[in-house]
C-alpha positions in Angstrom: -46.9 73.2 45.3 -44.3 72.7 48.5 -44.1 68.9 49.1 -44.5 69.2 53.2 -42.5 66.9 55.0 -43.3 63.7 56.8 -42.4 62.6 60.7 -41.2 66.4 61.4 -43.0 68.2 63.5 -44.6 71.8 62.1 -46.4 74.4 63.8 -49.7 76.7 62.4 -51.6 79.3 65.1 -55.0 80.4 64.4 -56.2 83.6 65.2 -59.4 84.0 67.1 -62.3 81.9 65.1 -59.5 80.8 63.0 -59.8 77.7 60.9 -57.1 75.3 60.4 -58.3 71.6 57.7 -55.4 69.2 57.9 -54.2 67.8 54.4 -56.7 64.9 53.8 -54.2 63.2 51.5 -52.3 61.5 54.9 -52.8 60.9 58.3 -52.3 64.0 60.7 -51.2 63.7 64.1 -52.0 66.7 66.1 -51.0 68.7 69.5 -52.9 71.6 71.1 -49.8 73.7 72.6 -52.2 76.6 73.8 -55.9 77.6 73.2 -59.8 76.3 73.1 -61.7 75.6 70.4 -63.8 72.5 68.8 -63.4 69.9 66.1 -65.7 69.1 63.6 -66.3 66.7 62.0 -69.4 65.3 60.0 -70.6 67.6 61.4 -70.1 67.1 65.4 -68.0 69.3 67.0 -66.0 68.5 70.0 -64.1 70.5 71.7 -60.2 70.2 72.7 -58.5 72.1 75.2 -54.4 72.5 75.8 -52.6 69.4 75.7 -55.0 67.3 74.0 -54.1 65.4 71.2 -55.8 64.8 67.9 -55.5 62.2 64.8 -57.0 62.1 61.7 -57.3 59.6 59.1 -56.8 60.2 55.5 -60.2 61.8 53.7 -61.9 62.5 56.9 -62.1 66.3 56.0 -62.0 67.3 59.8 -62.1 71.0 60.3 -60.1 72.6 63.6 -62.0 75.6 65.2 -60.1 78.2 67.1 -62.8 79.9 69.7 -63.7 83.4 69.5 -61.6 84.3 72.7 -58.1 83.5 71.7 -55.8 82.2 69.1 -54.6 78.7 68.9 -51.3 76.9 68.8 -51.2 73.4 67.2 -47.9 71.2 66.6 -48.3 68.6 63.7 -46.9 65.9 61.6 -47.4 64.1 58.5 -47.6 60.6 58.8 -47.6 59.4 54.4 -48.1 55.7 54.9 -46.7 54.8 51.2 -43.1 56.1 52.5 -42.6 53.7 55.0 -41.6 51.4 52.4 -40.4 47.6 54.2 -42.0 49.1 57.1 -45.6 47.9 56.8 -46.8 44.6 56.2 -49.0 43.9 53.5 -51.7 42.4 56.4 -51.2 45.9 58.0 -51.9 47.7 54.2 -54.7 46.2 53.8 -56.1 47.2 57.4 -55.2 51.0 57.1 -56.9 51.0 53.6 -60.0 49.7 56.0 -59.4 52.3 57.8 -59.0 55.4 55.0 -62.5 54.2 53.5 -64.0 55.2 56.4 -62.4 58.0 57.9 -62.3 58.5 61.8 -60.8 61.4 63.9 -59.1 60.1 67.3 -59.1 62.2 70.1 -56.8 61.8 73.4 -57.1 64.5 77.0 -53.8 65.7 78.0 -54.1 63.6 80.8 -53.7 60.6 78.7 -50.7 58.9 77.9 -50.6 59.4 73.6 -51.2 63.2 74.3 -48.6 63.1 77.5 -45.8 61.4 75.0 -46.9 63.9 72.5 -46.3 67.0 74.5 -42.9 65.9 75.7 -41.7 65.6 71.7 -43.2 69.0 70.8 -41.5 70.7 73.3 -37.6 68.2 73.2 -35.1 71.0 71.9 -33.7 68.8 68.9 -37.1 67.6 67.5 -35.9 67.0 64.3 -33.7 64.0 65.1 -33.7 60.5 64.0 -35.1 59.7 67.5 -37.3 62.1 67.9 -39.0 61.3 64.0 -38.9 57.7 65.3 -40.7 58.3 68.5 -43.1 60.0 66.1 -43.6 57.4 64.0 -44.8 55.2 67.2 -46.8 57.5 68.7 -48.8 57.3 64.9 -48.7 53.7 65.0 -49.6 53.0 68.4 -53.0 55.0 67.6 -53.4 53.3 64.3 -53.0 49.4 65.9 -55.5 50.3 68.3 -58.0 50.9 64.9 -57.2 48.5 63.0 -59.4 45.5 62.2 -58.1 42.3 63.2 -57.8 39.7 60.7 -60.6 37.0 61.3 -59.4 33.9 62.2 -60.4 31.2 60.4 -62.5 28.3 62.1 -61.3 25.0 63.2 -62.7 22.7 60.5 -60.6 25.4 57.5 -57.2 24.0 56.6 -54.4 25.1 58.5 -53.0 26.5 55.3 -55.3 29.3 55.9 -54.1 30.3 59.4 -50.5 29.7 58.3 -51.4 32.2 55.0 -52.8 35.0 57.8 -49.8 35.0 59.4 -47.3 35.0 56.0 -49.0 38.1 54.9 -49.0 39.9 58.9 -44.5 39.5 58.9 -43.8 39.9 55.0 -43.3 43.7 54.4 -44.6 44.7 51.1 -41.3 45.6 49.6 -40.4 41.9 49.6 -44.2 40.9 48.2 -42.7 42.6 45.4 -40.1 41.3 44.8 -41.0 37.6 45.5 -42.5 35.4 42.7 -45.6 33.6 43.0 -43.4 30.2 43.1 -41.0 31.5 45.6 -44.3 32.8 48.3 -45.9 29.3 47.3 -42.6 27.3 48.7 -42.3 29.2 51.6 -45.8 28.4 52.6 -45.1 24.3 51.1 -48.2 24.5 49.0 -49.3 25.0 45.6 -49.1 28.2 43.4 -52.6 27.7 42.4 -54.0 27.4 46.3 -51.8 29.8 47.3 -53.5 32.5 44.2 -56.9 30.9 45.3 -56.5 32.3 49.2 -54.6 36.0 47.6 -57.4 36.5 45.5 -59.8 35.5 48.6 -58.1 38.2 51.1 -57.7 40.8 49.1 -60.1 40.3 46.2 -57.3 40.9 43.6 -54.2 38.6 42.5 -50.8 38.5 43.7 -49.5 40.4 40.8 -52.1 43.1 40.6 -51.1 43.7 44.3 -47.5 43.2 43.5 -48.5 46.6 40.9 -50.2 48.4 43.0 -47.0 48.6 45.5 -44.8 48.9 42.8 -47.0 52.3 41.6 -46.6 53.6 45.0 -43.1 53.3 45.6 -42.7 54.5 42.1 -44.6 58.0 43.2 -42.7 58.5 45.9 -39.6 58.2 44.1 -40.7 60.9 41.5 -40.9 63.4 44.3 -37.1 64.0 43.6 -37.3 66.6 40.9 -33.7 65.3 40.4 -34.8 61.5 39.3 -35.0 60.5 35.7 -38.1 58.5 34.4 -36.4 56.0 33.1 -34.5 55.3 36.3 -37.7 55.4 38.6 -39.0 52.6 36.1 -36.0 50.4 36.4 -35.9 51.0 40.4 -39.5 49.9 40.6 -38.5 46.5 38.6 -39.9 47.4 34.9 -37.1 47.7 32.3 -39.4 49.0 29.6 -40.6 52.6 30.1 -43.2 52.5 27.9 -44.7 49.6 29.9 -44.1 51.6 33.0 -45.8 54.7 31.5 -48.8 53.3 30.5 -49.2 51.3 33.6 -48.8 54.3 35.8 -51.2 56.2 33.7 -53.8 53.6 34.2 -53.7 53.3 37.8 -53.4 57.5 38.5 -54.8 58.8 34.7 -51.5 61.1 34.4 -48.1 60.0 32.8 -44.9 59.5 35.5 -44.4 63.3 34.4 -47.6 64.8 34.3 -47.7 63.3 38.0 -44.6 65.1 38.5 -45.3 68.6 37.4 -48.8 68.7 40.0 -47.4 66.8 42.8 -43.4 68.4 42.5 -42.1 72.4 42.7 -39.3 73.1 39.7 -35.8 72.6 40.9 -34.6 76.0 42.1 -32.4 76.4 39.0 -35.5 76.3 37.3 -37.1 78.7 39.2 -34.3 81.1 38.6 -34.4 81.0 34.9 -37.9 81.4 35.0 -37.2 84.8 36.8 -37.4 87.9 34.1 -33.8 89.0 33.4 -32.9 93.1 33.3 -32.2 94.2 30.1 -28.2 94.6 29.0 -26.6 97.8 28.9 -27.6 99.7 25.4 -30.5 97.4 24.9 -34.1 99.1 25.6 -36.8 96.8 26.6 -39.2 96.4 24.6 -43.2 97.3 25.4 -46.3 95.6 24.6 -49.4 98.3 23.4 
């Protein structure tokens, strides 16, 4: 299947009582360019007019409505969480995965300011530049900060190691949570490895290396999206040097091998495609028929 791409802007119109469900595997930013027509979800409709702006989280299995009078315009983006690797902190991963287990739609008038910024990106003449993906990116986070669950603050009579642990994990990005031992996070913090496992295993009900795994997984499927890459090198980029090791890791988190993955989530290289095309017959040779 195409692999669509993520921070660009696309377009789909729906004819009159069109439907249109976003991809429930990411977040979906949406932009009514022209039209009427009603959004449901569990099974409320609301209805958006031109210029609003609509977000949905991952799973929410929202359903856009076109009315019976008209077609509708929509501009979209992509917004895949796991490729904005060094990006997100692992505070902020653990608030959108909050977030994805209960899925919410956001909706914003044209006369506020997320659908205002919105409609001036969808209509910039260059709007697949650096900037313009950046801008992008914002206008997605700004909508997902407003949703995301604080971390509780812990009382005054907990240790301060706790408050100092909160905000470790709100600055480190996951990409260095990776790569960081459980001695080298322990001295940064001046404590103990075994208190600092204690208060991981507390926040996110898992240990530091499970977590460290999980990350490491998701970076790894993203870098098998390049039909191009070579197993064994997506392994050693995602810090195992045994393949075998990686494999069967992989396949216990996502029940496929690294290449199974591959071959449902990634189209054939083109060369591939073009061998795979039926070739005419050389001169002198007759083709040959099935009965």
């Amino acid at each position: 299947m195409p692999i669509e791409p993520h921070l660009n802007l696309l377009e789909v119109i729906l004819p009159p009582a069109g439907e249109w469900t976003p991809d429930g595997s990411c977040w979906i930013a949406a932009w009514v360019a022209n039209g009427f027509g009603y959004c449901l979800h569990a099974g409320v409709p609301r209805e958006f007019r031109p210029g609003d702006a609509i977000i949905t989280g991952p799973g929410c299995g929202a359903i856009l409505r076109a009315s019976q009078l008209g077609e509708v315009r929509i501009e979209y983006f992509r917004i895949v969480p796991e490729r904005l690797s060094g990006v997100i902190t692992v505070a902020e991963w653990r608030q959108l995965e909050v977030l994805a287990a209960s899925p919410r739609v956001f909706q914003f008038a044209a006369a506020e300011s997320l659908a205002h910024k919105f409609a001036r990106l969808a209509t910039l003449p260059d709007r697949y530049s650096l900037a313009v993906r950046a801008a992008l990116l914002e206008l997605w986070a700004s909508c997902a900060s407003t949703a995301m669950t604080p971390l509780d603050e812990p009382v005054a009579s907990k240790k301060n190691l706790e408050a100092a642990f909160r905000q470790f994990i709100g600055k480190i990005s996951e990409k260095d949570l990776v790569s960081s031992s459980l001695a080298d996070l322990a001295a940064q913090l001046n404590c103990s490895e075994r208190h600092l496992s204690r208060l991981f295993r507390l926040e996110f009900g898992m240990s530091l290396r499970e977590k460290q795994t999980e990350f490491s997984l998701q970076h790894a499927c993203q870098l098998l999206l390049d039909p191009h890459a070579k197993i064994r090198s997506v392994a050693y980029d995602t810090g195992y040097r045994h393949v075998g090791f990686f494999n069967a890791l992989f396949k216990k988190r996502f029940g496929l091998t690294p290449k199974e993955w591959r071959q449902q989530n990634v189209p054939p290289p083109a060369e591939e495609l073009l061998d795979s095309v039926p070739r005419r017959p050389a001169p002198g040779q007759g083709a040959c028929v099935l009965k």
